[in-house]
N, CA, C and O atoms as CSV, one atom per row, in Angstrom:
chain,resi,resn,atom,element,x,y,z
A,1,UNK,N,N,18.989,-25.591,7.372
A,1,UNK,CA,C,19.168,-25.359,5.962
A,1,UNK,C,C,18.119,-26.130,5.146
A,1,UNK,O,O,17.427,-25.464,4.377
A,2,UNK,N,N,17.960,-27.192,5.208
A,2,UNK,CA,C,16.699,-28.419,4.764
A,2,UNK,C,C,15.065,-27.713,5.073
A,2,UNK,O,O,14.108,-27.678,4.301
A,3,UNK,N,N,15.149,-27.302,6.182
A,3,UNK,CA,C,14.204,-26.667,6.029
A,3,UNK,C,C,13.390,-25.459,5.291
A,3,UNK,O,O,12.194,-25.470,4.997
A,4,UNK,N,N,14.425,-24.315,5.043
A,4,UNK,CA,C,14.337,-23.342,4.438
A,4,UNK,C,C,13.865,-23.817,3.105
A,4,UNK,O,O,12.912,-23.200,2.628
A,5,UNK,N,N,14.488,-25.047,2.257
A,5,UNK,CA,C,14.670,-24.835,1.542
A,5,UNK,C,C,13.050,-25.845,0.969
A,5,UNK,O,O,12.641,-25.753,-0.189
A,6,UNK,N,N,12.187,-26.937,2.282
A,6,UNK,CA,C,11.333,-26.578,1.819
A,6,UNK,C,C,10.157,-25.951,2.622
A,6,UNK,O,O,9.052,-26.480,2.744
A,7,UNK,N,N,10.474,-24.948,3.070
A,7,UNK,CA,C,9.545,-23.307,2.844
A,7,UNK,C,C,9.841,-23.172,1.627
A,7,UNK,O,O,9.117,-23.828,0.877
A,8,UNK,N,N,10.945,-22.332,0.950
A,8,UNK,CA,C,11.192,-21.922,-0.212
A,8,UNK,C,C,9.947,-22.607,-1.363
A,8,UNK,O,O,9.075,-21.865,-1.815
A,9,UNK,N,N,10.013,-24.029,-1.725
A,9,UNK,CA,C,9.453,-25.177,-2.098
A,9,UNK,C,C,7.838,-25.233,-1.710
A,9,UNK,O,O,7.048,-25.915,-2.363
A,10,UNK,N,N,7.536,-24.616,-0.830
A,10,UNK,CA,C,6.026,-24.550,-0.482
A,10,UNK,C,C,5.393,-23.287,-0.830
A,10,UNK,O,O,4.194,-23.219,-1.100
A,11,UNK,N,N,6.367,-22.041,-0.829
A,11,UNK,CA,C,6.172,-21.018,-1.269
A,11,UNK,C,C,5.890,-21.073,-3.271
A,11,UNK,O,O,5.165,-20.382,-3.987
A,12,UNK,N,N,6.871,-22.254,-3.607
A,12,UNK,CA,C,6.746,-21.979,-5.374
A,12,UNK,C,C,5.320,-22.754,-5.393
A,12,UNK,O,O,4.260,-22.403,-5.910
A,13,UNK,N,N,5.542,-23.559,-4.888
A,13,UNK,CA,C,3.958,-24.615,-5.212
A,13,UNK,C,C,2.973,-23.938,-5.145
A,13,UNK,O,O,2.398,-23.808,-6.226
A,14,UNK,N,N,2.251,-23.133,-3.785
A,14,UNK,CA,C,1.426,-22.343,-3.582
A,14,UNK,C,C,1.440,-21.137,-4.981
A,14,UNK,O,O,0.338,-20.849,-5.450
A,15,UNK,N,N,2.425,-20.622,-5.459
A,15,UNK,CA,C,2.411,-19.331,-6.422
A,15,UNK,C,C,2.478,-19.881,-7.626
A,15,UNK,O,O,1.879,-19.216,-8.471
A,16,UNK,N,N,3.011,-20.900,-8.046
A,16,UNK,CA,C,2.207,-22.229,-9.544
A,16,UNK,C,C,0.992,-22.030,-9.175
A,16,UNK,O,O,0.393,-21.133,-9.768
A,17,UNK,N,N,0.325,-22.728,-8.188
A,17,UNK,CA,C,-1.417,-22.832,-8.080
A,17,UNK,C,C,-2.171,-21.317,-8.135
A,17,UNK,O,O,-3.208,-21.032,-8.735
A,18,UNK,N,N,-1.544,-20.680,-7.537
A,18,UNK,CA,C,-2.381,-19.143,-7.723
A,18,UNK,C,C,-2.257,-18.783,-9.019
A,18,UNK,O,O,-3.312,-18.271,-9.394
A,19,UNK,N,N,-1.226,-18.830,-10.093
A,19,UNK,CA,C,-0.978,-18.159,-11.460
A,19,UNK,C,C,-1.682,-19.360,-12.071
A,19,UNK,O,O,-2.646,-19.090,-12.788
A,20,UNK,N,N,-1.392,-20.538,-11.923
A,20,UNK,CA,C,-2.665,-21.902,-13.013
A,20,UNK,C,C,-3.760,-21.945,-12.566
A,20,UNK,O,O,-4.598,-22.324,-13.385
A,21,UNK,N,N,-4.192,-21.671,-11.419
A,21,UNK,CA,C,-5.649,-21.980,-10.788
A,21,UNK,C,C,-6.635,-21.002,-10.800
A,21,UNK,O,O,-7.705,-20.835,-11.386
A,22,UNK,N,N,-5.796,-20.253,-9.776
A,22,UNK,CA,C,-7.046,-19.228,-8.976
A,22,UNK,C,C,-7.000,-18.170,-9.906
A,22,UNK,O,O,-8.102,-17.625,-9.974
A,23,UNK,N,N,-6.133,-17.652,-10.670
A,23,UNK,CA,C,-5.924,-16.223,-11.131
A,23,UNK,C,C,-7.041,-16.258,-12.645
A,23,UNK,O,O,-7.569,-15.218,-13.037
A,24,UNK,N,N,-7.220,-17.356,-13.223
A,24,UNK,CA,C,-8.393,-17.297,-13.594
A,24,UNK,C,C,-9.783,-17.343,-13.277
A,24,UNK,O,O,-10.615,-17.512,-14.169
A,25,UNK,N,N,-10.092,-17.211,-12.115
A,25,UNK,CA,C,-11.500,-17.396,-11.367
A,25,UNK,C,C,-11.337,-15.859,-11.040
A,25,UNK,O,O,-11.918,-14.940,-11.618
A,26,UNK,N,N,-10.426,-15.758,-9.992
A,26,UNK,CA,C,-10.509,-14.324,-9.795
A,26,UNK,C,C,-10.412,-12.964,-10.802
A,26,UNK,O,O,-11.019,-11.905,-10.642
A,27,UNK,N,N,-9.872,-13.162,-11.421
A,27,UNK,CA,C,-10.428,-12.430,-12.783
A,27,UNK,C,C,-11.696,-12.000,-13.245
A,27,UNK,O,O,-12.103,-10.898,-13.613
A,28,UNK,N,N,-12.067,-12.773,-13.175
A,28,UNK,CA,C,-13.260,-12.995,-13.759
A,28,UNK,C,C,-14.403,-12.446,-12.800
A,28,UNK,O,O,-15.541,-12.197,-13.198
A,29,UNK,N,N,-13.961,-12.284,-11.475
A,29,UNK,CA,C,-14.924,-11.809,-10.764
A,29,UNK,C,C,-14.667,-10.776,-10.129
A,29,UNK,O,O,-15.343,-10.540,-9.128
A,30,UNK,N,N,-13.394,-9.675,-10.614
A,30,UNK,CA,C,-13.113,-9.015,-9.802
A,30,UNK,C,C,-12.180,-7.603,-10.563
A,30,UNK,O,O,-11.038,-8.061,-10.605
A,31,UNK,N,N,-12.132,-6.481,-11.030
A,31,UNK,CA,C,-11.528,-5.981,-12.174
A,31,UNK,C,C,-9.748,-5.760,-11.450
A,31,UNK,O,O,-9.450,-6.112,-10.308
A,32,UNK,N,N,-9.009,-5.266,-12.208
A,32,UNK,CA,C,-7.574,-5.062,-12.308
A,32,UNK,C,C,-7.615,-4.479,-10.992
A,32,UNK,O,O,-7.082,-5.037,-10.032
A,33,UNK,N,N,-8.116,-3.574,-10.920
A,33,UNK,CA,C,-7.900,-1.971,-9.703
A,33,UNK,C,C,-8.068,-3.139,-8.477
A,33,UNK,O,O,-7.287,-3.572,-7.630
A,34,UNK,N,N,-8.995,-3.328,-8.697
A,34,UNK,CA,C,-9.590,-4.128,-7.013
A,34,UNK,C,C,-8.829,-5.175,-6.782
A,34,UNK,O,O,-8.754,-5.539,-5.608
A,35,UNK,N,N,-8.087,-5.913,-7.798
A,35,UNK,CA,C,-7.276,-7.235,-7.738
A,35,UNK,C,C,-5.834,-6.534,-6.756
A,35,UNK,O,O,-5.390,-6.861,-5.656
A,36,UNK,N,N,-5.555,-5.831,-7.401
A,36,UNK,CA,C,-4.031,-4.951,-7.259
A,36,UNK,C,C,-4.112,-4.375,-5.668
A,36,UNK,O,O,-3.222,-4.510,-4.829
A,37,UNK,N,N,-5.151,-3.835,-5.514
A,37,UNK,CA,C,-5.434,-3.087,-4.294
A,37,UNK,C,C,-5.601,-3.915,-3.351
A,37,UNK,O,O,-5.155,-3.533,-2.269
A,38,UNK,N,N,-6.405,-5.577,-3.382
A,38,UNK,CA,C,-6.386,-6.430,-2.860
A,38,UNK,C,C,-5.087,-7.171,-2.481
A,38,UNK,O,O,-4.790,-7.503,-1.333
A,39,UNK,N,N,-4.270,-7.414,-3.712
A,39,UNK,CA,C,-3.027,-8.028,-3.316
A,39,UNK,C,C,-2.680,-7.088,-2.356
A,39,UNK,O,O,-2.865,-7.321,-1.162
A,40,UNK,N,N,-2.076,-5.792,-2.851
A,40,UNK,CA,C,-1.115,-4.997,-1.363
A,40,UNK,C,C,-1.488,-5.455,-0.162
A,40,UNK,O,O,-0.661,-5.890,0.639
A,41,UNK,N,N,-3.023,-5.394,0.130
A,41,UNK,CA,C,-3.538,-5.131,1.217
A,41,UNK,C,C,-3.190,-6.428,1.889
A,41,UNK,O,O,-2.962,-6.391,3.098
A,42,UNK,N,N,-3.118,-7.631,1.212
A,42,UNK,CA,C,-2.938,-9.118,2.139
A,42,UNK,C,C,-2.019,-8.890,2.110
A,42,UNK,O,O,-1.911,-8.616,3.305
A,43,UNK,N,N,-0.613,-8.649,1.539
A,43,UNK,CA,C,0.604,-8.791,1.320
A,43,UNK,C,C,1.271,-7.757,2.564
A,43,UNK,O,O,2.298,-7.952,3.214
A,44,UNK,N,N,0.631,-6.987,2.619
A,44,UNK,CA,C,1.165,-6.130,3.692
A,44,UNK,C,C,0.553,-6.565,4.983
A,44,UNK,O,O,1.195,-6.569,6.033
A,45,UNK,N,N,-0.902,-6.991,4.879
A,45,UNK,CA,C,-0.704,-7.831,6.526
A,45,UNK,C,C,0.265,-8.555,6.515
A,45,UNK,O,O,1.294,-8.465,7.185
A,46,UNK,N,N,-0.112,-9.519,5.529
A,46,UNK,CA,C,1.289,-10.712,5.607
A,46,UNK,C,C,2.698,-10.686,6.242
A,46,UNK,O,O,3.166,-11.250,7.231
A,47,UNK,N,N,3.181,-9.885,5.381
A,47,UNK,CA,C,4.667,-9.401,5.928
A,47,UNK,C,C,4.414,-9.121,7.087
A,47,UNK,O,O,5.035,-9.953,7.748
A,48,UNK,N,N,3.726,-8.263,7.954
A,48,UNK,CA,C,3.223,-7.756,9.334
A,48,UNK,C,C,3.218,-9.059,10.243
A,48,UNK,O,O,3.828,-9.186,11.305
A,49,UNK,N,N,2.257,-10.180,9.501
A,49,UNK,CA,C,2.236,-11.384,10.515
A,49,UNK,C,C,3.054,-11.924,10.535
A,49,UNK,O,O,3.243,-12.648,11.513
A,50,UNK,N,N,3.942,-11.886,9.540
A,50,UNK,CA,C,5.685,-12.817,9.145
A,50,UNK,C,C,6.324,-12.122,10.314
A,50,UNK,O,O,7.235,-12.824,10.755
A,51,UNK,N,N,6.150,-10.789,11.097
A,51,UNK,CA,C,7.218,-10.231,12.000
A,51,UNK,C,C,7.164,-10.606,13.673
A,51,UNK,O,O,7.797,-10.287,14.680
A,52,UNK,N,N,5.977,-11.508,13.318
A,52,UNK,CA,C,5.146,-11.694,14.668
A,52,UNK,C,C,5.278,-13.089,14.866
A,52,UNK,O,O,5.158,-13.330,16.067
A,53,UNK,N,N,5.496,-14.225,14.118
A,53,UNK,CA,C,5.560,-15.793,14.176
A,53,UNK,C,C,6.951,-15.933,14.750
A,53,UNK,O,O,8.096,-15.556,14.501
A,54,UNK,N,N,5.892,-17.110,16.194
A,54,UNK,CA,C,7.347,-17.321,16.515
A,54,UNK,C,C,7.612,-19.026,15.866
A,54,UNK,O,O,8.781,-19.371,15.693
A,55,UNK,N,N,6.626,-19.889,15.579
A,55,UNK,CA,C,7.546,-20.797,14.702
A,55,UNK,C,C,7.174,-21.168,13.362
A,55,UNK,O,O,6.786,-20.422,12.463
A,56,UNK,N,N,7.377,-22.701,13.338
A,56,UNK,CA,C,7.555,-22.729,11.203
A,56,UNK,C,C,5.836,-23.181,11.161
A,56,UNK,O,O,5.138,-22.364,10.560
A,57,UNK,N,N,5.194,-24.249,11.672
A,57,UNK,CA,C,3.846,-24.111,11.449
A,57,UNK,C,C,2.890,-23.125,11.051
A,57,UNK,O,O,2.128,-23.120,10.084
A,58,UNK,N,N,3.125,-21.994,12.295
A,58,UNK,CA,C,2.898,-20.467,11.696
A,58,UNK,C,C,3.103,-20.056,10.600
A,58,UNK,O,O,2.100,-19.918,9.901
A,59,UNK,N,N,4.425,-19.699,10.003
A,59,UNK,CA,C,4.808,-19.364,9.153
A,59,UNK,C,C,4.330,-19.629,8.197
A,59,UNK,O,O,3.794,-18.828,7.431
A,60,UNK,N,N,4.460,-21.216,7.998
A,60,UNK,CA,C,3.730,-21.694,6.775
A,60,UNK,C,C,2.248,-21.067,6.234
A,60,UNK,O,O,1.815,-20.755,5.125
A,61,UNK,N,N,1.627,-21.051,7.812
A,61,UNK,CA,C,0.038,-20.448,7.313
A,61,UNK,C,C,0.210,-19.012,6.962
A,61,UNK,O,O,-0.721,-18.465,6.371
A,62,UNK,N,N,1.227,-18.362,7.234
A,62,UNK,CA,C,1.435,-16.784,6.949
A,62,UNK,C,C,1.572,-16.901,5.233
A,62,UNK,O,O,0.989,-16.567,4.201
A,63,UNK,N,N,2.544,-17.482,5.625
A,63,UNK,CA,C,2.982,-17.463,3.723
A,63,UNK,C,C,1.727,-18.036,2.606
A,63,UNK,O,O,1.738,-17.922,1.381
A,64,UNK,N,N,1.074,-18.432,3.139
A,64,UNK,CA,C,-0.095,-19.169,2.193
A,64,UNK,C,C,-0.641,-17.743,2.005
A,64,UNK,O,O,-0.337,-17.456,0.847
A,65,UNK,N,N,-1.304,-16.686,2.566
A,65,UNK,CA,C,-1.829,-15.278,1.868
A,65,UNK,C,C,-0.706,-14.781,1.164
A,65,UNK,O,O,-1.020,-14.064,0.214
A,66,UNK,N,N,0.453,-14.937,1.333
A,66,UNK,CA,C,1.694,-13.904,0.713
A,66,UNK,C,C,1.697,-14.411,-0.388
A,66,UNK,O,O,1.629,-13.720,-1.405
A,67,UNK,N,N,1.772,-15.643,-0.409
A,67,UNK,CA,C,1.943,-16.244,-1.912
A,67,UNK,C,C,0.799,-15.865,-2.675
A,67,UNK,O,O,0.968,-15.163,-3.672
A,68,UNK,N,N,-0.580,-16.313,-2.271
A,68,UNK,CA,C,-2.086,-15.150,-2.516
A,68,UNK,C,C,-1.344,-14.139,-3.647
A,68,UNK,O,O,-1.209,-14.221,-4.867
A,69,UNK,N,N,-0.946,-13.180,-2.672
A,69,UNK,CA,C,-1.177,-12.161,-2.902
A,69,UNK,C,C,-0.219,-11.937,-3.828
A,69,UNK,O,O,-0.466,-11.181,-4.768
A,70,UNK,N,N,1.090,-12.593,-3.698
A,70,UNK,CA,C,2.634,-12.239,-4.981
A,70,UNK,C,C,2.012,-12.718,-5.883
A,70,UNK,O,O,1.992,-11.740,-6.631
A,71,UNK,N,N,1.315,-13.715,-6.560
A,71,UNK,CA,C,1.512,-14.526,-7.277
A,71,UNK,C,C,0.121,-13.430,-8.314
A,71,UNK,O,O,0.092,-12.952,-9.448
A,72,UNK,N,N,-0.826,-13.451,-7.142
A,72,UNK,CA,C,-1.994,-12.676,-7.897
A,72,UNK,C,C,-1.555,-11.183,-8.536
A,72,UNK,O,O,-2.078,-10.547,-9.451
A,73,UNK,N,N,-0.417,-10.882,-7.714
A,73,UNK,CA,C,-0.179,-9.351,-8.280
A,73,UNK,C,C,0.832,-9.320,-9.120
A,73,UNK,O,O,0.929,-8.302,-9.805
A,74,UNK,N,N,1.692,-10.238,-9.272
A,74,UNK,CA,C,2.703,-10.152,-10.142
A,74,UNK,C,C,1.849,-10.378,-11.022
A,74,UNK,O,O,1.442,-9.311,-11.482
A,75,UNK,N,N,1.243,-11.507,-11.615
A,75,UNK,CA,C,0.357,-11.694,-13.237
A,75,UNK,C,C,-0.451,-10.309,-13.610
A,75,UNK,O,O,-0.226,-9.632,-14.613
A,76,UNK,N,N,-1.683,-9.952,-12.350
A,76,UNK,CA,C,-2.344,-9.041,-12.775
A,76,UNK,C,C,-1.903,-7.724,-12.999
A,76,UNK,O,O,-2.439,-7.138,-13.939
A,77,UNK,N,N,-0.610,-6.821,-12.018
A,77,UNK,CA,C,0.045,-5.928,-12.758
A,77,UNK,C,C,0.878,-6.002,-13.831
A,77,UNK,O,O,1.354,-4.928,-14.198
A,78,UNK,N,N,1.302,-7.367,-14.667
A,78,UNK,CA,C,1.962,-7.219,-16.085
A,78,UNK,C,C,0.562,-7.163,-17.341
A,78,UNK,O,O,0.561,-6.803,-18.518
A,79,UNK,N,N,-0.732,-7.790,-16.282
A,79,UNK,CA,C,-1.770,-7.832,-17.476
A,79,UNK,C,C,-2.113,-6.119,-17.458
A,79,UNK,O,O,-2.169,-5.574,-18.560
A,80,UNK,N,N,-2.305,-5.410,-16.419
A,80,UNK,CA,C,-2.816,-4.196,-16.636
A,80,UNK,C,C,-1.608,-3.144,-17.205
A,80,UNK,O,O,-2.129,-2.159,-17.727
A,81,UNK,N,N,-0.105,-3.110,-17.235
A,81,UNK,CA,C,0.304,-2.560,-17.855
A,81,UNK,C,C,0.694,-2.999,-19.509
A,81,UNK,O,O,1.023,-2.367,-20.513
A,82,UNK,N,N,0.463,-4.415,-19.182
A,82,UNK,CA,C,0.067,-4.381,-20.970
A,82,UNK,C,C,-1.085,-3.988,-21.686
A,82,UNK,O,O,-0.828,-4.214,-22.869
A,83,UNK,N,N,-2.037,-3.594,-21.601
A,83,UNK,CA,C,-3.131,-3.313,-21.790
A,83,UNK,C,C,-3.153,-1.705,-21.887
A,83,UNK,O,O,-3.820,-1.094,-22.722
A,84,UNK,N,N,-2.318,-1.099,-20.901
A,84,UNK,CA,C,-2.160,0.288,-20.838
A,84,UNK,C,C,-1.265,0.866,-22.249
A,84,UNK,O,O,-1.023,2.066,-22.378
């Protein structure tokens, strides 16, 4: 149970740093379409490699693209349908 809870906890930290950090760099170098198309694409390996780990070390490095990729696509699809 302690554990889960910090995965859970490593998962928010990582997706704070992608929405305060990175999501302004990548922006900037990369338009909406290609951001969006990018997230799926890690996010769906991701999940893929999440089905394949057999322990938590693993995991952890799995979840570091997932978070990538949630954190980048949740901001950038509310920026492109506001804009729409």
């Amino acid at each position: 149970m302690q554990s889960t809870a910090y995965v859970l906890t490593y998962v928010g930290i990582l997706s704070v740093l992608v929405q305060g950090v990175a999501i302004g760099w990548i922006t900037k170098h990369l338009s909406d379409t290609r951001i969006i198309m990018a997230a799926v694409t890690l996010m769906c390996a991701s999940l893929l490699a999440w089905a394949f780990v057999p322990n938590l070390p693993l995991l952890l490095l799995v979840l570091a693209p997932m978070s990538l990729a949630g954190g980048t696509f949740g901001t950038v699809i509310n920026s492109a349908i506001t804009r729409r």
